[in-house]
C-alpha positions as CSV (number, residue, x, y, z in Angstrom):
1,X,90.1,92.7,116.4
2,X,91.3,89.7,114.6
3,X,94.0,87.6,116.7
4,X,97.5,86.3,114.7
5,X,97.4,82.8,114.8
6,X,100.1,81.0,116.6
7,X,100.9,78.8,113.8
8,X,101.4,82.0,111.7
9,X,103.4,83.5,114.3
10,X,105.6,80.2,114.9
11,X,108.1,82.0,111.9
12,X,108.1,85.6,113.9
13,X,109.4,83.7,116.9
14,X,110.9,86.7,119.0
15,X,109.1,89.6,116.8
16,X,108.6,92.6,118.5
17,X,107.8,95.2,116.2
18,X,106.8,95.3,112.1
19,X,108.0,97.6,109.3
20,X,105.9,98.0,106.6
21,X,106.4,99.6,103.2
22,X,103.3,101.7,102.4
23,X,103.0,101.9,98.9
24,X,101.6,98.2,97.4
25,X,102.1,97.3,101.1
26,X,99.2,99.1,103.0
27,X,97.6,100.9,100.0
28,X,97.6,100.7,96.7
29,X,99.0,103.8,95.6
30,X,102.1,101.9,94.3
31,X,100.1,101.5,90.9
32,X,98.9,105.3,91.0
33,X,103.1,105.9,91.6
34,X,102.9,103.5,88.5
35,X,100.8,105.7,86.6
36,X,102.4,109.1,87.1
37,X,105.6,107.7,86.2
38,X,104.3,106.3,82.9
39,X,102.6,109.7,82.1
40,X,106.0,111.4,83.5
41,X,108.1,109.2,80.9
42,X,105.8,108.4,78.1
43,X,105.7,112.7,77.7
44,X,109.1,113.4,78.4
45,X,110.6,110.4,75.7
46,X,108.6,112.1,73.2
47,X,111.4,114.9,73.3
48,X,114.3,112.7,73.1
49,X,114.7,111.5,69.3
50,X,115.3,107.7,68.7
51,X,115.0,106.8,72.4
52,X,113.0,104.0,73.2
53,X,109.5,104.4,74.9
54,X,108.1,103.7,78.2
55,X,108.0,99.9,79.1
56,X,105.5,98.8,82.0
57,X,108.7,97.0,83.1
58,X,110.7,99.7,83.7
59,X,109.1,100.5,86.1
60,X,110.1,97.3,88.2
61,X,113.4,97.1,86.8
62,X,114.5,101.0,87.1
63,X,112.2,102.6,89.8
64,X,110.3,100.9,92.0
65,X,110.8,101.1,96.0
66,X,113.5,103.7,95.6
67,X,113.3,107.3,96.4
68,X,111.7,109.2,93.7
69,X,115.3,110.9,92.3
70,X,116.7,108.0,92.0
71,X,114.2,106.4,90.0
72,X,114.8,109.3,87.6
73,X,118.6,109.0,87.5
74,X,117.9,104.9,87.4
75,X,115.5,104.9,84.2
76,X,117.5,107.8,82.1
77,X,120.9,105.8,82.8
78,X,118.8,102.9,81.4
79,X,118.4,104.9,78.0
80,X,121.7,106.7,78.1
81,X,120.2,109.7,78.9
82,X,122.3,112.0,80.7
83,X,120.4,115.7,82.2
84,X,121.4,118.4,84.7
85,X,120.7,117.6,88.2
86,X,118.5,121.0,88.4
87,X,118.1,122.6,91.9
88,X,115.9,120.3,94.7
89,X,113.1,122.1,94.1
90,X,113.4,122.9,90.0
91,X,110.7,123.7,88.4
92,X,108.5,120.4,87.0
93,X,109.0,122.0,83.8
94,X,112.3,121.9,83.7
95,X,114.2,118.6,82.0
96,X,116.7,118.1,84.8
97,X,116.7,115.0,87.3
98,X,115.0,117.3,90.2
99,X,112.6,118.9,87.3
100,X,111.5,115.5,86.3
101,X,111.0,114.1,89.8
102,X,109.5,117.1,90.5
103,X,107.1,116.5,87.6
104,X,106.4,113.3,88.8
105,X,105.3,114.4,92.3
106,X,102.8,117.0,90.8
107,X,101.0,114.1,88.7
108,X,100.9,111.7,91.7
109,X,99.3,113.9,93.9
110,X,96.7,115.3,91.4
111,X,95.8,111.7,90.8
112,X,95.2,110.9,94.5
113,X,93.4,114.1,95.3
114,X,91.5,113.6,92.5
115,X,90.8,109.5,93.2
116,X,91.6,109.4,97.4
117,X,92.8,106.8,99.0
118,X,91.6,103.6,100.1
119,X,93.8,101.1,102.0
120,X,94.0,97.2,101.0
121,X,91.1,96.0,103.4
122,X,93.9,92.4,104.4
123,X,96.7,94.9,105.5
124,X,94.2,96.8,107.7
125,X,93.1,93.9,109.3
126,X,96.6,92.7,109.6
127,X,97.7,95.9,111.6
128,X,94.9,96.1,114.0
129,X,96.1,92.2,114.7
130,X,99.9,93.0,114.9
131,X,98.2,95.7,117.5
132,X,96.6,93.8,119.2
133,X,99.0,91.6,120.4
134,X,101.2,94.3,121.2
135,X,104.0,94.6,118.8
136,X,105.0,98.1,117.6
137,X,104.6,98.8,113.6
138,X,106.5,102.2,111.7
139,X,105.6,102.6,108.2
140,X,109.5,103.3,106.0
141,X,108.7,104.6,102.5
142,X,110.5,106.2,100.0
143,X,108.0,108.6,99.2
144,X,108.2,112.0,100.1
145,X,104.3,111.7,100.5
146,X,103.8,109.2,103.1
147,X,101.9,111.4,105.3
148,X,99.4,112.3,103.2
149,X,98.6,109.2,102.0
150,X,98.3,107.7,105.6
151,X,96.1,110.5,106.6
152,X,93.9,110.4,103.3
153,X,93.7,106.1,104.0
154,X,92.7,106.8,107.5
155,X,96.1,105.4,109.1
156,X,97.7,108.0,110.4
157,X,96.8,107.3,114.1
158,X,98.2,103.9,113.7
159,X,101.7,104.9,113.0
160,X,103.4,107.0,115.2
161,X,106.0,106.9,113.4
162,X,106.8,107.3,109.8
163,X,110.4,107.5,108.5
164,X,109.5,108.8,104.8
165,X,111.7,109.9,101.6
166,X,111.8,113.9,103.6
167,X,112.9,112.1,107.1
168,X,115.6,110.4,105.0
169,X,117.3,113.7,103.6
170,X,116.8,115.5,106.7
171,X,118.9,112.7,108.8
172,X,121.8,111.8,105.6
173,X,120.3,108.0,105.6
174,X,120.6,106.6,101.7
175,X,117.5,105.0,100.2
176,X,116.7,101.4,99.4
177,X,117.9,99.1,98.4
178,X,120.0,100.2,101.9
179,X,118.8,98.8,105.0
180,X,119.2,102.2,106.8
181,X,115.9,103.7,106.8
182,X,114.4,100.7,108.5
183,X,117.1,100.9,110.6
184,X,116.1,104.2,111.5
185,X,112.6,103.3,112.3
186,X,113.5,100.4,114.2
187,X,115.7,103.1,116.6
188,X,112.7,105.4,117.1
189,X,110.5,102.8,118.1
190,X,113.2,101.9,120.5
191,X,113.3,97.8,119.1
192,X,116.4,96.4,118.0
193,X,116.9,95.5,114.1
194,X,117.2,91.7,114.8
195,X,113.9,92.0,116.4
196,X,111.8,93.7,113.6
197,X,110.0,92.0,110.7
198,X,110.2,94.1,107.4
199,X,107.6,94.0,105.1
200,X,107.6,95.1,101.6
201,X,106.4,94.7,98.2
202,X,109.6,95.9,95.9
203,X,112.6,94.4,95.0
204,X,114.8,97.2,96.7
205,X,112.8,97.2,99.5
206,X,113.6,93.4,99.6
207,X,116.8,93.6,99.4
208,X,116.8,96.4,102.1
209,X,115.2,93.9,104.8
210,X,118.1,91.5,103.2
211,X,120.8,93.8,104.0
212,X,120.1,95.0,107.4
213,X,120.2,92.2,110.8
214,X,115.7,92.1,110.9
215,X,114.1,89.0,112.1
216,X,112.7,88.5,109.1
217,X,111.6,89.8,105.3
218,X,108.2,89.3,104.1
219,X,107.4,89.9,100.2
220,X,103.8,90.9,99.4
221,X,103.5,90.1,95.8
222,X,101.8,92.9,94.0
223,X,103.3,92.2,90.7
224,X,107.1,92.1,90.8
225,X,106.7,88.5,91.0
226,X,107.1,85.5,93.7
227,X,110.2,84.1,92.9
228,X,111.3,87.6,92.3
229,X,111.4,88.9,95.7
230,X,112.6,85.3,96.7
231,X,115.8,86.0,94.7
232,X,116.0,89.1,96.1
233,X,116.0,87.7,99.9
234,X,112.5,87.6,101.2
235,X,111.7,85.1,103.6
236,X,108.2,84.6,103.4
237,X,106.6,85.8,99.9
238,X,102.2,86.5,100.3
239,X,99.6,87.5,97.4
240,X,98.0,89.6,100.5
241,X,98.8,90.5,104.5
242,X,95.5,88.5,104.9
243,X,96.7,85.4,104.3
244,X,98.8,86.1,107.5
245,X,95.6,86.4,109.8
């Protein structure tokens, strides 16, 4: 296993455990999430007269990083589009907030099963370091399919634990851009916040790692932009966990 340099390390001074995002983070299924929301959005505009299509920015500006409800409520707010909140589990059918989100889910995870999973070769490499050297790690998404997507990239035995966008509703905690789901992982890997490094890839998760008392915030650029996730209070900003090693 590859050893973290000390010079690399000189910024973690104190680091004891790492909380990475997943999505853009670990794997790249942040531009399959990119994907079903486009298909989600470009087919559900289409039904709304005079409103204005799907933009690839939207979905850095409106969704990314957040749990997948608010992403809906986020991006029809941005057109002044205003639909029933539907029951949790509506049908994907339905136009409602939970019908939509629900949509979305069904499209995502066609799209994986079809395509599988294959984790960014850098991160994998950075974990077994960050292992190696004994410091705990916790994956904090806000996808309701974190699981699955660890198991189907072959990390699941890595991460004991995984605080996910189902953990999140079963224990009240709000979504990013709040700090408290890495808060929550930080508890159940018994570390305290101001010990932790956070490591994500979206602006709210950014400002999550901003918000909370964590060692430190690093951005992995995967297209929101470096002096993006700067602004929005990363500490360190990378192209790719590799360049960490």
């Amino acid at each position: 296993m590859t050893e973290l340099s000390n010079s690399t390390l000189s910024g973690w001074t104190g680091a004891a455990a790492i909380l990475f995002d997943l999505d853009g983070v670990l794997t790249p299924t942040a531009t399959v999430h990119e994907r079903a929301w486009q298909e989600l959005f470009d087919g559900f505009l289409k039904t709304v007269p005079g409103a204005p299509g799907y933009r690839e920015s939207d979905y850095f500006e409106h969704i990314d990083g957040k749990p997948r409800f608010d992403g809906v409520r986020d991006f029809l707010a941005s057109r002044d589009i205003v639909l029933p909140e539907g029951p949790l589990d509506d049908d994907p059918a339905h136009n409602t907030v939970h019908g939509l989100g629900n949509r979305k889910n069904r499209v995502f995870n066609d799209i994986v099963e079809a395509g599988g999973v294959k984790p960014y070769e850098g991160s994998v490499r950075f974990i077994d370091a960050a292992l190696a050297r004994g410091l705990k790690v916790a994956v904090v998404s806000s996808s309701r399919n974190a699981p699955a997507v660890l198991k189907a990239a072959g990390l699941s035995d890595d991460f004991p634990v995984v605080v996910d966008g189902v953990v999140a509703v079963a224990e009240g905690l709000p979504g990013k851009p709040s700090p408290a789901t890495y808060e929550y992982a930080a508890r159940l890997l018994g570390v305290p916040s101001e010990d932790c490094v956070v490591v994500e890839d979206a602006v709210s998760g950014i400002q999550a790692g901003r918000a909370g008392n964590f060692h430190s915030v690093i951005g992995v650029d995967r297209g929101a932009g470096r002096q993006t996730l700067f602004d929005a209070g990363a500490t360190l900003v990378v192209k790719d966990l590799e360049e960490l090693l």
